[in-house]
CHARMM-style PDB file with segment names, atoms N, HN, CA, C and O in Angstrom:
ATOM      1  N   UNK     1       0.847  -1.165   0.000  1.00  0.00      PROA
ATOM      2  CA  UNK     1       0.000   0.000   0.000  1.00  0.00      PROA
ATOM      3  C   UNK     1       0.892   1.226   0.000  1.00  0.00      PROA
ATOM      4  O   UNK     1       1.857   1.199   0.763  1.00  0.00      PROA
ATOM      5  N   UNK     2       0.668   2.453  -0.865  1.00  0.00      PROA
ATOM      6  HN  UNK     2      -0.117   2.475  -1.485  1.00  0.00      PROA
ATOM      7  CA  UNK     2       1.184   3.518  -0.593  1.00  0.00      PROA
ATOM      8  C   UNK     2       1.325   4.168   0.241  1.00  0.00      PROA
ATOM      9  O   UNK     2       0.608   4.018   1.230  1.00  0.00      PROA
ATOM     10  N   UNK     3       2.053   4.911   0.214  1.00  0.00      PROA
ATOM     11  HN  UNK     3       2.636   5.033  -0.590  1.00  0.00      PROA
ATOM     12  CA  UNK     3       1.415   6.722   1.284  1.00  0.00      PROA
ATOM     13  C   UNK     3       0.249   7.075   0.667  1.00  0.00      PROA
ATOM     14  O   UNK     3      -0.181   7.060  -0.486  1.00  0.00      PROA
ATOM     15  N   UNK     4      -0.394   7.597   2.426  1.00  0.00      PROA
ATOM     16  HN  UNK     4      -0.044   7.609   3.363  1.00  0.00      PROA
ATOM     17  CA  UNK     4      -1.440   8.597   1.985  1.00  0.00      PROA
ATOM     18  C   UNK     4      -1.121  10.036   2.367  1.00  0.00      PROA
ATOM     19  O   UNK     4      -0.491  10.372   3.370  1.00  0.00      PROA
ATOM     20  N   UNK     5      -1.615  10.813   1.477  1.00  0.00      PROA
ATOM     21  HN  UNK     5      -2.127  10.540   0.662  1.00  0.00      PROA
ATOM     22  CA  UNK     5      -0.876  12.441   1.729  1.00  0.00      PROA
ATOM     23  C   UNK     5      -2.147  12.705   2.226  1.00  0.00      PROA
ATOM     24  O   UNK     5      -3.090  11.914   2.216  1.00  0.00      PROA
ATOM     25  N   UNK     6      -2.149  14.463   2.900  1.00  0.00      PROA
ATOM     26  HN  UNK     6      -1.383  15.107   2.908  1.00  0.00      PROA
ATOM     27  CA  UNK     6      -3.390  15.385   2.982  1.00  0.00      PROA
ATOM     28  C   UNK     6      -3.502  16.097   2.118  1.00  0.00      PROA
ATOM     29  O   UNK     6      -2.504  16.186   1.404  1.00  0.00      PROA
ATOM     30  N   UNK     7      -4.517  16.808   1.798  1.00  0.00      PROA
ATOM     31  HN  UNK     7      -5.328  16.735   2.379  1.00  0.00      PROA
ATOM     32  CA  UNK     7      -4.732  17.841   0.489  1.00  0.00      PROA
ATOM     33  C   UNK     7      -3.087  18.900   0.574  1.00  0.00      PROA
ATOM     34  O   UNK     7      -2.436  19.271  -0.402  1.00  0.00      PROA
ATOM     35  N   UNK     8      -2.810  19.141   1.876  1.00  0.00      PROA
ATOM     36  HN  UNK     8      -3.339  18.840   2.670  1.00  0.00      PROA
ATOM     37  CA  UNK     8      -1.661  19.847   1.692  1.00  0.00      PROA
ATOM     38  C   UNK     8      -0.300  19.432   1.466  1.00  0.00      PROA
ATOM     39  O   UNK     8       0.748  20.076   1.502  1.00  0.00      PROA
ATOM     40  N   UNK     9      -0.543  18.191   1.219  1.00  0.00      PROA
ATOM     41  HN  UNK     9      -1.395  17.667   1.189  1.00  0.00      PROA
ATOM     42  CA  UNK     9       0.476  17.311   0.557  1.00  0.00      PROA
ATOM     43  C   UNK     9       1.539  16.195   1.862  1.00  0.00      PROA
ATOM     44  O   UNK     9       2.251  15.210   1.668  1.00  0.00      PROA
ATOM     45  N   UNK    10       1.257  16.787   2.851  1.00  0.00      PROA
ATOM     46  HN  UNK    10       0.678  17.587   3.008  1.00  0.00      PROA
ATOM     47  CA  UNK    10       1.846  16.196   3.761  1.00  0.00      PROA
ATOM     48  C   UNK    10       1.451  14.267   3.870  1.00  0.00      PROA
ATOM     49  O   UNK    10       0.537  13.703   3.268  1.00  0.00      PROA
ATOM     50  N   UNK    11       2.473  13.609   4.827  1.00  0.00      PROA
ATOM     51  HN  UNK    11       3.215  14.068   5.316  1.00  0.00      PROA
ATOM     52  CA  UNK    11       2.369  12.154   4.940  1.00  0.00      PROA
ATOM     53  C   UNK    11       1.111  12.122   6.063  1.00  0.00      PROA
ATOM     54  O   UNK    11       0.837  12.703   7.114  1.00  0.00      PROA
ATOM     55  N   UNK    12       0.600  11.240   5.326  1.00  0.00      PROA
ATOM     56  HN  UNK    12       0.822  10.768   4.472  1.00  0.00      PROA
ATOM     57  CA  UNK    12      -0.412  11.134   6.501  1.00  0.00      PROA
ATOM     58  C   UNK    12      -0.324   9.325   7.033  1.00  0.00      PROA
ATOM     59  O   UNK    12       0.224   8.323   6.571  1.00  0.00      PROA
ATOM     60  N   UNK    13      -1.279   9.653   8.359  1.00  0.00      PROA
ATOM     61  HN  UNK    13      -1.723  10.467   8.734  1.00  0.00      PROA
ATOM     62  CA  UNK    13      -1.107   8.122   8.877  1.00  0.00      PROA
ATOM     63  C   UNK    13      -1.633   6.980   8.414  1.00  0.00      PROA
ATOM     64  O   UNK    13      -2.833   6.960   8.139  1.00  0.00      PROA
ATOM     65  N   UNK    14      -0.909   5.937   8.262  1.00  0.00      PROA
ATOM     66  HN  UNK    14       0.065   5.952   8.486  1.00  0.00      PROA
ATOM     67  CA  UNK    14      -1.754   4.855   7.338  1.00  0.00      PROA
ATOM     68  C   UNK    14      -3.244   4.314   7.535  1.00  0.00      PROA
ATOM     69  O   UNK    14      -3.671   4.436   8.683  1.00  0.00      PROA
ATOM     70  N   UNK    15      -4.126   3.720   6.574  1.00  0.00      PROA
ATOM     71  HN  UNK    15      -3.780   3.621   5.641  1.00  0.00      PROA
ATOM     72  CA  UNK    15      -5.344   3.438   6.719  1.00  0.00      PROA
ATOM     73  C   UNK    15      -5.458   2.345   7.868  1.00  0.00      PROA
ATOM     74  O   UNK    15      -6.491   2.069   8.479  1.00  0.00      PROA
ATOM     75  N   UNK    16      -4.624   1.967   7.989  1.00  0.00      PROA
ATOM     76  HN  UNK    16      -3.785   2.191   7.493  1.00  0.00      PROA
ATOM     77  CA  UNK    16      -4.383   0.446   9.049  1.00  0.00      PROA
ATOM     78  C   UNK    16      -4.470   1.095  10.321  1.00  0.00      PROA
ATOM     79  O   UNK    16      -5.070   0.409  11.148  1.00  0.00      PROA
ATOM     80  N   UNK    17      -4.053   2.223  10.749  1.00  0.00      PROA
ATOM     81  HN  UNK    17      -3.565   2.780  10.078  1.00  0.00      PROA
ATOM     82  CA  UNK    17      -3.853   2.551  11.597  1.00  0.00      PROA
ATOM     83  C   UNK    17      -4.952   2.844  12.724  1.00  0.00      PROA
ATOM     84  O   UNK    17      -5.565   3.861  12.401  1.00  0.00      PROA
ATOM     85  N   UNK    18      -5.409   2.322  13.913  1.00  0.00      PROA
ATOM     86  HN  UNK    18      -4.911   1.495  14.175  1.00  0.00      PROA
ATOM     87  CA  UNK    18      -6.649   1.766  14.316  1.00  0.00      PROA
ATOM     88  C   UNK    18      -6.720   3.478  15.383  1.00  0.00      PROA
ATOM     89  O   UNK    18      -7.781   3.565  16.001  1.00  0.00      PROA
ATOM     90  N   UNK    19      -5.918   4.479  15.557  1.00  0.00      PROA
ATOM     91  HN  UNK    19      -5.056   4.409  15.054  1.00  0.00      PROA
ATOM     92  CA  UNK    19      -6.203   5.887  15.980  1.00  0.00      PROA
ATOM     93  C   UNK    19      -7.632   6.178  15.853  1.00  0.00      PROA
ATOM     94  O   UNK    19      -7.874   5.306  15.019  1.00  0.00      PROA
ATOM     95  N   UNK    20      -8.507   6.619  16.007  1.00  0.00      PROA
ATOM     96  HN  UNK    20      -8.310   7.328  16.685  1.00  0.00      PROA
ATOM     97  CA  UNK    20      -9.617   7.203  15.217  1.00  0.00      PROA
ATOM     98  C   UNK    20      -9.422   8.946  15.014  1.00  0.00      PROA
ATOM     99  O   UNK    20      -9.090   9.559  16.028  1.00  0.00      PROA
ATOM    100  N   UNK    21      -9.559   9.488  14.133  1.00  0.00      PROA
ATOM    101  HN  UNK    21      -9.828   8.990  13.309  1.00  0.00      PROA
ATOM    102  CA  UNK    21      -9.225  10.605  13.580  1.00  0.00      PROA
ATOM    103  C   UNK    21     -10.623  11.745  14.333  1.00  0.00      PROA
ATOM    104  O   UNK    21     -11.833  11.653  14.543  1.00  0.00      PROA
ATOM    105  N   UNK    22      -9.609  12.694  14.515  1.00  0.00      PROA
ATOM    106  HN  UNK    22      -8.626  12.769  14.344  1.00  0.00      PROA
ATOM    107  CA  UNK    22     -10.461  14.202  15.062  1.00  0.00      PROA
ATOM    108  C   UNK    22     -10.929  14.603  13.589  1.00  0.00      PROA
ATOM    109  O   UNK    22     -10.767  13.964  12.549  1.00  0.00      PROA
ATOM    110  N   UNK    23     -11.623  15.971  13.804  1.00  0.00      PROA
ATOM    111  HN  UNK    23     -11.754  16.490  14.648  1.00  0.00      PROA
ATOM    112  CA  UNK    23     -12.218  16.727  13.000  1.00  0.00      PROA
ATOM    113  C   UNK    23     -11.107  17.315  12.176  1.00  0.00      PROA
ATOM    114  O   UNK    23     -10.897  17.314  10.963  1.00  0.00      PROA
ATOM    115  N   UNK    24     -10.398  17.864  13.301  1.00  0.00      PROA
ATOM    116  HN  UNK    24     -10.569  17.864  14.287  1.00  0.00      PROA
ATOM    117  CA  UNK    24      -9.260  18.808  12.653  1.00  0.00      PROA
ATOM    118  C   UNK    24      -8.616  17.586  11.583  1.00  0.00      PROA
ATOM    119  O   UNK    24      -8.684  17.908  10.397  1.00  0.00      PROA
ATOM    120  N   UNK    25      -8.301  16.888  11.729  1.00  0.00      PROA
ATOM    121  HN  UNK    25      -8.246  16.626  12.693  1.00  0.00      PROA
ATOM    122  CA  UNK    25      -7.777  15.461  11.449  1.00  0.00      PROA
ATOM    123  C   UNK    25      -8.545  15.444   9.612  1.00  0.00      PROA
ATOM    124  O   UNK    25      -8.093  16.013   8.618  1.00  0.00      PROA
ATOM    125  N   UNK    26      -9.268  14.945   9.679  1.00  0.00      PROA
ATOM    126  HN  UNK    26      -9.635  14.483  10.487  1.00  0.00      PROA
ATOM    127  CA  UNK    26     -10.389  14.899   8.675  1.00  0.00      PROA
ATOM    128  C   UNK    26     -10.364  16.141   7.832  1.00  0.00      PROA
ATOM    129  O   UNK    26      -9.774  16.169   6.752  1.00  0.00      PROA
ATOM    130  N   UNK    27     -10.930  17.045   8.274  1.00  0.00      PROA
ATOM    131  HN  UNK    27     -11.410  17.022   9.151  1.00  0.00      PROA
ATOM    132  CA  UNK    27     -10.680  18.550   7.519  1.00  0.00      PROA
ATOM    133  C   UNK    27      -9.662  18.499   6.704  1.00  0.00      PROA
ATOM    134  O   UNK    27      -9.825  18.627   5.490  1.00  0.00      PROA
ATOM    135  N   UNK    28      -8.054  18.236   7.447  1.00  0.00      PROA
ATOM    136  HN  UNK    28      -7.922  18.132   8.433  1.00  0.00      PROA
ATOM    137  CA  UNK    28      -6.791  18.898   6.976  1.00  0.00      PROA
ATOM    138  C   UNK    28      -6.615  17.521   5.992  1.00  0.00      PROA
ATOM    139  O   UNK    28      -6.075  17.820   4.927  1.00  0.00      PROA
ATOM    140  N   UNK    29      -6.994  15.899   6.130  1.00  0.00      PROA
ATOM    141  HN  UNK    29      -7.432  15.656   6.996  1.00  0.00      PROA
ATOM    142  CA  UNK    29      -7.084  15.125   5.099  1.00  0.00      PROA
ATOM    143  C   UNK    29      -7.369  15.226   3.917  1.00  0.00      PROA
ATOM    144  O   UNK    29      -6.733  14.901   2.915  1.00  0.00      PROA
ATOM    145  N   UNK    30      -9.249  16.109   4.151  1.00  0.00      PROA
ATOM    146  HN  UNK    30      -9.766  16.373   4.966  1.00  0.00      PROA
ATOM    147  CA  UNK    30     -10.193  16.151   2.946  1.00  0.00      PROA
ATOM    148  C   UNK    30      -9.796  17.066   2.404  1.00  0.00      PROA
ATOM    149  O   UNK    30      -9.990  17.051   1.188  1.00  0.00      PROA
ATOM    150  N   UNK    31      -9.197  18.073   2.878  1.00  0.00      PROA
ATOM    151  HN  UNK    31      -9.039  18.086   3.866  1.00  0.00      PROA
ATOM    152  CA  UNK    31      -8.733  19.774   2.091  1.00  0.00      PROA
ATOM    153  C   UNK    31      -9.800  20.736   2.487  1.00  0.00      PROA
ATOM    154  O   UNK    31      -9.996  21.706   1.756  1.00  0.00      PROA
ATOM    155  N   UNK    32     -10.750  20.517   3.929  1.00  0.00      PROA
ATOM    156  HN  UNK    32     -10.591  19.728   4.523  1.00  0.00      PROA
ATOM    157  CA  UNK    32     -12.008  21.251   4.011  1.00  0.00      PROA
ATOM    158  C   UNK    32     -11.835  21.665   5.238  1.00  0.00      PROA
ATOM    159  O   UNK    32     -10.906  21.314   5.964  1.00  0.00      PROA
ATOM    160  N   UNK    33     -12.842  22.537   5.570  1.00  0.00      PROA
ATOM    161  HN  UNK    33     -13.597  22.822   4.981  1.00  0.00      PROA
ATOM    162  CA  UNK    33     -12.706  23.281   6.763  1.00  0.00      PROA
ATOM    163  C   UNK    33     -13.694  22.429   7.563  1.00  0.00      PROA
ATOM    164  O   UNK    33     -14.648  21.731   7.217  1.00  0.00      PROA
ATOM    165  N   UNK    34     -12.954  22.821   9.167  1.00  0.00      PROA
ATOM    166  HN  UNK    34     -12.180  23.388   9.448  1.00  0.00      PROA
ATOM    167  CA  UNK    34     -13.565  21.555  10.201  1.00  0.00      PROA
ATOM    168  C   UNK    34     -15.612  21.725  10.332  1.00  0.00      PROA
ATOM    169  O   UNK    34     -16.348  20.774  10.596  1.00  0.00      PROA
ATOM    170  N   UNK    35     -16.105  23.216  10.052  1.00  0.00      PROA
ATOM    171  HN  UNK    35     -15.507  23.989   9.837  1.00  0.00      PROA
ATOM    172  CA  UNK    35     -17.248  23.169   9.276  1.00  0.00      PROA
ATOM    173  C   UNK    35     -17.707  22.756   8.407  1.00  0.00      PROA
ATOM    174  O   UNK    35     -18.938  22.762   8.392  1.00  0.00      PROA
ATOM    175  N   UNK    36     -16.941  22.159   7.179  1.00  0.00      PROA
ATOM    176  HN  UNK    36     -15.942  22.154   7.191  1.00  0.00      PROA
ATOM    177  CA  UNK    36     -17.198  21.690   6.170  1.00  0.00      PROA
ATOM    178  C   UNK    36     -17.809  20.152   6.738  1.00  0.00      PROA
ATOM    179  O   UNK    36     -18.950  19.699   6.831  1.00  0.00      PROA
ATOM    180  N   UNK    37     -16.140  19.488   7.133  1.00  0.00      PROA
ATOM    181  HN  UNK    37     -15.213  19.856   7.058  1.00  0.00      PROA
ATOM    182  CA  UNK    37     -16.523  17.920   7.501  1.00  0.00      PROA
ATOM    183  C   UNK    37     -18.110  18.038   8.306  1.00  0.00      PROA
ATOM    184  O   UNK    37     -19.132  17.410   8.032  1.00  0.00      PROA
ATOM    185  N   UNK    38     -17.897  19.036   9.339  1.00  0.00      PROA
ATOM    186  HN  UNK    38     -17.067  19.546   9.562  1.00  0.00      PROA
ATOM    187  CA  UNK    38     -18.992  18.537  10.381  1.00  0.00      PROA
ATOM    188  C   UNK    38     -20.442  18.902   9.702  1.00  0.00      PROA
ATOM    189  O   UNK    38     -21.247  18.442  10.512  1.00  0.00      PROA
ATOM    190  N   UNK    39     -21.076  19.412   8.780  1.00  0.00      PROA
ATOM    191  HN  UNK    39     -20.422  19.785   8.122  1.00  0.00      PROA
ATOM    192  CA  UNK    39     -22.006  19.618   7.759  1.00  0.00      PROA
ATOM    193  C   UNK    39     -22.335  18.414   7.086  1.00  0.00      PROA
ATOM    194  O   UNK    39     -23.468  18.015   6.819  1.00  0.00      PROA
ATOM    195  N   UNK    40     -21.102  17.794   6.799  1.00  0.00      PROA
ATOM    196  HN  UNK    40     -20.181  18.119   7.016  1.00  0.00      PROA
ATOM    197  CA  UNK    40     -20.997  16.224   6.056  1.00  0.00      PROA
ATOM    198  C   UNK    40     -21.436  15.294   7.214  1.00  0.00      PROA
ATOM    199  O   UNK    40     -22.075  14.258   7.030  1.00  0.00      PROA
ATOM    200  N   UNK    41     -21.101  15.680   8.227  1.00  0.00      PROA
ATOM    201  HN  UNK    41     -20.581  16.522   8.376  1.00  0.00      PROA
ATOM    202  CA  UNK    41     -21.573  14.399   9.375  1.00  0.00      PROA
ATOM    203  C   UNK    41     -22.822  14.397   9.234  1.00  0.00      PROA
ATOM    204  O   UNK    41     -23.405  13.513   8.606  1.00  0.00      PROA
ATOM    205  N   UNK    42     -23.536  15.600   9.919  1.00  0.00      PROA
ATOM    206  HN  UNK    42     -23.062  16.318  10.429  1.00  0.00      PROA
ATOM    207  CA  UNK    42     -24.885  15.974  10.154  1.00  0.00      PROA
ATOM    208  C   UNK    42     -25.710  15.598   8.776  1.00  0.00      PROA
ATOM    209  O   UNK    42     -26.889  15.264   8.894  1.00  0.00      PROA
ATOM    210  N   UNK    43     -25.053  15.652   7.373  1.00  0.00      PROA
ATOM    211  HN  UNK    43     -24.095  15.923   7.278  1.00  0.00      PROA
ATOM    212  CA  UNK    43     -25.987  15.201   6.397  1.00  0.00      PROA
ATOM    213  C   UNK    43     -25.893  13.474   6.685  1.00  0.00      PROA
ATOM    214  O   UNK    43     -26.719  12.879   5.993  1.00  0.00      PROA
ATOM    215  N   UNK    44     -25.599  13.153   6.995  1.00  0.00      PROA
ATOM    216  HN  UNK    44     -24.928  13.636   7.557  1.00  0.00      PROA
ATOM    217  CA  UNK    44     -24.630  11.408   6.885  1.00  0.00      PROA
ATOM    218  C   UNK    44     -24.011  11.481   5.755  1.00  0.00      PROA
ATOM    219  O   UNK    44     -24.362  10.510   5.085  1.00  0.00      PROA
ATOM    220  N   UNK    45     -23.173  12.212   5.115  1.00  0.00      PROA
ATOM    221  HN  UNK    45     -22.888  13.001   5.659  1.00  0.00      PROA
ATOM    222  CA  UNK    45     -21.912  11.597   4.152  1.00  0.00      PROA
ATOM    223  C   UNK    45     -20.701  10.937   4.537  1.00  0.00      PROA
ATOM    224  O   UNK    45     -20.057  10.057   3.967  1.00  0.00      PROA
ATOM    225  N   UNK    46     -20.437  11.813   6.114  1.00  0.00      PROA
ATOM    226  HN  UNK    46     -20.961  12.528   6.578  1.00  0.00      PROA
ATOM    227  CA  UNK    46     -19.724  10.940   6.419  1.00  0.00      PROA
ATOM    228  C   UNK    46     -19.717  10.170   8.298  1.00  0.00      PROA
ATOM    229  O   UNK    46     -19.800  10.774   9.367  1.00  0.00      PROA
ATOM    230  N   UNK    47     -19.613   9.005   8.087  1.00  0.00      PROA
ATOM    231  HN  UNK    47     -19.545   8.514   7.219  1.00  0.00      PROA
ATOM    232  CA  UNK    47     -20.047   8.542   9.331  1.00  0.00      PROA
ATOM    233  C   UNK    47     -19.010   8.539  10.167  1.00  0.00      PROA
ATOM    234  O   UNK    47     -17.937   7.946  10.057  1.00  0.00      PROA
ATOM    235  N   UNK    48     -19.639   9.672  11.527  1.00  0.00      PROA
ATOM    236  HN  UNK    48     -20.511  10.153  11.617  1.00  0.00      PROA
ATOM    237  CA  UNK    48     -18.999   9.565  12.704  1.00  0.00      PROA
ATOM    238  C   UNK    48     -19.539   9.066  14.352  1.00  0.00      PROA
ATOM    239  O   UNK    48     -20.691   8.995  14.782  1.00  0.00      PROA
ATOM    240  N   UNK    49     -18.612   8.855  14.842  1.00  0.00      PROA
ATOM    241  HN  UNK    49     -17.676   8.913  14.493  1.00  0.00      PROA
ATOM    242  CA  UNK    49     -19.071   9.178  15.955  1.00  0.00      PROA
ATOM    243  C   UNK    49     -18.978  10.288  17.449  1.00  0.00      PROA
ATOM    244  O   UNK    49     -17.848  10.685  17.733  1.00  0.00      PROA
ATOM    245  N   UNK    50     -19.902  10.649  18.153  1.00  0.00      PROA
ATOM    246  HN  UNK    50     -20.820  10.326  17.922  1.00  0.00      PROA
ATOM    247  CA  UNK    50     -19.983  12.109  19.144  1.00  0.00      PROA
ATOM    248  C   UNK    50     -19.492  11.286  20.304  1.00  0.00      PROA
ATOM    249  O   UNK    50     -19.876  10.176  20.672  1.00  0.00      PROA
ATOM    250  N   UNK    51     -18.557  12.073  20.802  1.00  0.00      PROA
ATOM    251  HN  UNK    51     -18.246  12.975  20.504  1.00  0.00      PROA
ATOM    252  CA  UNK    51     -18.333  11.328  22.651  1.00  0.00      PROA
ATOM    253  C   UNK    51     -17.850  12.425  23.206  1.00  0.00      PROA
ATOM    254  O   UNK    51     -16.725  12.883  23.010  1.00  0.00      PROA
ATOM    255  N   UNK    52     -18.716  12.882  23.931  1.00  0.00      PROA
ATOM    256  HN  UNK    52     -19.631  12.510  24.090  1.00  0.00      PROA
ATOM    257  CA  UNK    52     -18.864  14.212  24.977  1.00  0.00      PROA
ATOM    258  C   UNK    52     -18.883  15.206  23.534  1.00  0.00      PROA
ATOM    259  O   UNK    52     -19.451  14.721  22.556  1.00  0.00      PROA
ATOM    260  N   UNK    53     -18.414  16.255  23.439  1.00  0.00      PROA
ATOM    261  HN  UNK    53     -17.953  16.649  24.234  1.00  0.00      PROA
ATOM    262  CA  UNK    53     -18.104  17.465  22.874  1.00  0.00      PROA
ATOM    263  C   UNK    53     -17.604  16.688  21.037  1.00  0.00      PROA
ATOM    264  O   UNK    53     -18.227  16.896  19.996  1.00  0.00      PROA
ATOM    265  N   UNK    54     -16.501  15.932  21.175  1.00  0.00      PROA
ATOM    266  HN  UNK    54     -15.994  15.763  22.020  1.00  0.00      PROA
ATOM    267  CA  UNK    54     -15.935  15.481  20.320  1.00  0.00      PROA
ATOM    268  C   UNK    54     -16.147  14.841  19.074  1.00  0.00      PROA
ATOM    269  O   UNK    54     -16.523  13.698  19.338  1.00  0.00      PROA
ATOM    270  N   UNK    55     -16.089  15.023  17.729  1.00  0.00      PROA
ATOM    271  HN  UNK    55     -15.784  15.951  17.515  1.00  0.00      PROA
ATOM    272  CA  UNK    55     -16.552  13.756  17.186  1.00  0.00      PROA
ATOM    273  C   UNK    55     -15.376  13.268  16.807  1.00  0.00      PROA
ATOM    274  O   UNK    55     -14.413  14.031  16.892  1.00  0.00      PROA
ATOM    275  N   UNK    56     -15.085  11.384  16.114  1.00  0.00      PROA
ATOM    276  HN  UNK    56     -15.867  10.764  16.045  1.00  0.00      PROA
ATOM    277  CA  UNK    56     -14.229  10.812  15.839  1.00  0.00      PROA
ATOM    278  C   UNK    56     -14.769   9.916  15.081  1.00  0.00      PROA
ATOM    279  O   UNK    56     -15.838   9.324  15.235  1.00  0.00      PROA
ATOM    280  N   UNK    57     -13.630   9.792  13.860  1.00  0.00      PROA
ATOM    281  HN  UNK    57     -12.762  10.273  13.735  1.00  0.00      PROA
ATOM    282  CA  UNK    57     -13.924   8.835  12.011  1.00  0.00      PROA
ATOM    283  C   UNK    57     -12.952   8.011  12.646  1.00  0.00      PROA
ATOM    284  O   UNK    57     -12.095   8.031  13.530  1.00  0.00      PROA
ATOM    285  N   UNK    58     -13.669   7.012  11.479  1.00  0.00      PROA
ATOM    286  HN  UNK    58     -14.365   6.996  10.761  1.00  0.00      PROA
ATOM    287  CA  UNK    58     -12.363   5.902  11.432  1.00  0.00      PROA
ATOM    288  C   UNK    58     -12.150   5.984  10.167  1.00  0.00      PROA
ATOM    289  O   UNK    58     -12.836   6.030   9.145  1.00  0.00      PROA
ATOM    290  N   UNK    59     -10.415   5.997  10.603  1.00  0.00      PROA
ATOM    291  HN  UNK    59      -9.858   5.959  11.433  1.00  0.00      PROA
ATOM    292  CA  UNK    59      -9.340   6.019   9.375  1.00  0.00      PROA
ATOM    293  C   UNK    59      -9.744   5.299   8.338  1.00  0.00      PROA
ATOM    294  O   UNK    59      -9.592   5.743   7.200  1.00  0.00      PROA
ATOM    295  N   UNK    60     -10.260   4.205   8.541  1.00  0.00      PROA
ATOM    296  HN  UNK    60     -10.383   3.844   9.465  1.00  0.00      PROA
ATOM    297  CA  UNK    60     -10.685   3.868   7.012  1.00  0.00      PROA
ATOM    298  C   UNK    60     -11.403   4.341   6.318  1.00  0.00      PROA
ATOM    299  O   UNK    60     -11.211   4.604   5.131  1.00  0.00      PROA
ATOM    300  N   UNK    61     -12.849   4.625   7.281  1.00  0.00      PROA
ATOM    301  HN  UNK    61     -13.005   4.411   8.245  1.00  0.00      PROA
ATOM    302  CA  UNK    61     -13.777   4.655   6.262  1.00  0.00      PROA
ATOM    303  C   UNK    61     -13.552   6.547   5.543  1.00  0.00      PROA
ATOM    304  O   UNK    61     -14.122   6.968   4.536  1.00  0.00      PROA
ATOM    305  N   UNK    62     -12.723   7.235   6.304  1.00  0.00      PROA
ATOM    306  HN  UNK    62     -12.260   6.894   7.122  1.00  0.00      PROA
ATOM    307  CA  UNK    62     -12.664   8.411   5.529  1.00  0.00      PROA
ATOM    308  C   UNK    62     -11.916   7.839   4.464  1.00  0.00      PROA
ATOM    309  O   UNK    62     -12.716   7.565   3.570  1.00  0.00      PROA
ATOM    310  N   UNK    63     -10.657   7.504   4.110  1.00  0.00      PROA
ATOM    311  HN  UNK    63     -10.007   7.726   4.836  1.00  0.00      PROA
ATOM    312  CA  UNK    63      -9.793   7.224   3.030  1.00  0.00      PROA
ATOM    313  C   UNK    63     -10.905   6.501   1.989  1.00  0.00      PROA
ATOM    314  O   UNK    63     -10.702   6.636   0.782  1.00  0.00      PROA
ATOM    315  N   UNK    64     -11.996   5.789   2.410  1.00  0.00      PROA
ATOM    316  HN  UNK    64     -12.162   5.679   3.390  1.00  0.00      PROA
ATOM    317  CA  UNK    64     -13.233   5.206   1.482  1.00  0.00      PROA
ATOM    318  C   UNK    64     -13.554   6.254   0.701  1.00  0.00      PROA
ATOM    319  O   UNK    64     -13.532   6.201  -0.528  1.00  0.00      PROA
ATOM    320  N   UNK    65     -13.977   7.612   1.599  1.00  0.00      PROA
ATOM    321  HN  UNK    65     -13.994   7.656   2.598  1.00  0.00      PROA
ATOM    322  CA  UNK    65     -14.055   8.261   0.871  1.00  0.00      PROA
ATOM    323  C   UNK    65     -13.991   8.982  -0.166  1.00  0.00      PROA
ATOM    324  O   UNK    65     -14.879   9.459  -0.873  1.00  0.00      PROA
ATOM    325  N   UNK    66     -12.312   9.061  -0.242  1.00  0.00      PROA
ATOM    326  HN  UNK    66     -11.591   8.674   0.333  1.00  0.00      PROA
ATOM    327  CA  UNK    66     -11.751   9.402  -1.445  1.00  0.00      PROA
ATOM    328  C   UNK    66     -10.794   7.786  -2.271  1.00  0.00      PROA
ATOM    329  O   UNK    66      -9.809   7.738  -3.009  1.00  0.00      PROA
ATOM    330  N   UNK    67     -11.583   6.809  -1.751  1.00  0.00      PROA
ATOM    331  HN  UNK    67     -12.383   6.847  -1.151  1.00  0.00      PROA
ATOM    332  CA  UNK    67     -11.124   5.911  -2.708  1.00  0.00      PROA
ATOM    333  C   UNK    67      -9.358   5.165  -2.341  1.00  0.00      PROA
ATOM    334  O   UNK    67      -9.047   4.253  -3.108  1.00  0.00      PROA
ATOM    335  N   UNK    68      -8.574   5.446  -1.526  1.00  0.00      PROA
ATOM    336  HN  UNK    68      -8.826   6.186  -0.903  1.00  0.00      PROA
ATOM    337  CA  UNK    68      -7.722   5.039  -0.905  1.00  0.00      PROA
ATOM    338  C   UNK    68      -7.435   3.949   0.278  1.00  0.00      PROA
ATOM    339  O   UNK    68      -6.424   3.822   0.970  1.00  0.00      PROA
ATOM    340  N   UNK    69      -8.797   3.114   0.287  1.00  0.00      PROA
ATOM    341  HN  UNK    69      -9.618   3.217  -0.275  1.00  0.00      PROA
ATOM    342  CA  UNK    69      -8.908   2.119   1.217  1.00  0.00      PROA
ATOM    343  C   UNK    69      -8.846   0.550   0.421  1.00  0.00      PROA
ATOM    344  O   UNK    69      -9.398  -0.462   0.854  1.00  0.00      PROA
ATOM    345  N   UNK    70      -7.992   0.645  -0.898  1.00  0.00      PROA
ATOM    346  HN  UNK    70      -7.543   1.467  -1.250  1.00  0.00      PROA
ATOM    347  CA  UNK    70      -7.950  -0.728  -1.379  1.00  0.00      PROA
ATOM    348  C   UNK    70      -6.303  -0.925  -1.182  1.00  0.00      PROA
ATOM    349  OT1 UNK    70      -5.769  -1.994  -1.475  1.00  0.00      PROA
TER     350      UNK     70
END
């Protein structure tokens, strides 16, 4: 499997990697602002989960998103 970069080109952490990803996290992945992602939650595009204040993706299924989870 490759690297995965963020929109700003940086290395990002592998899909394997069982972390679950913040907002900020997600945002700086997708290339969107942490309003953006959380608009996408609330529609269900993308599935998260809320614990206290927080929400948290799993690394995979964002990289699904853009097609980087094979």
């Amino acid at each position: 499997m490759g690297e995965m970069t963020t929109a700003a080109g940086d290395v990002a952490a592998p899909v394997g990697d069982l972390r679950p990803m913040r907002t900020r996290d997600v945002a700086e992945y997708l290339g969107l602002s942490e309003r953006q992602v959380l608009r996408m939650v609330h529609d269900g595009r993308i599935p998260a989960i809320k614990f206290g204040h927080n929400w948290f993706f799993s690394p995979r299924r964002v990289a699904g998103l853009v097609g980087m989870d094979r």
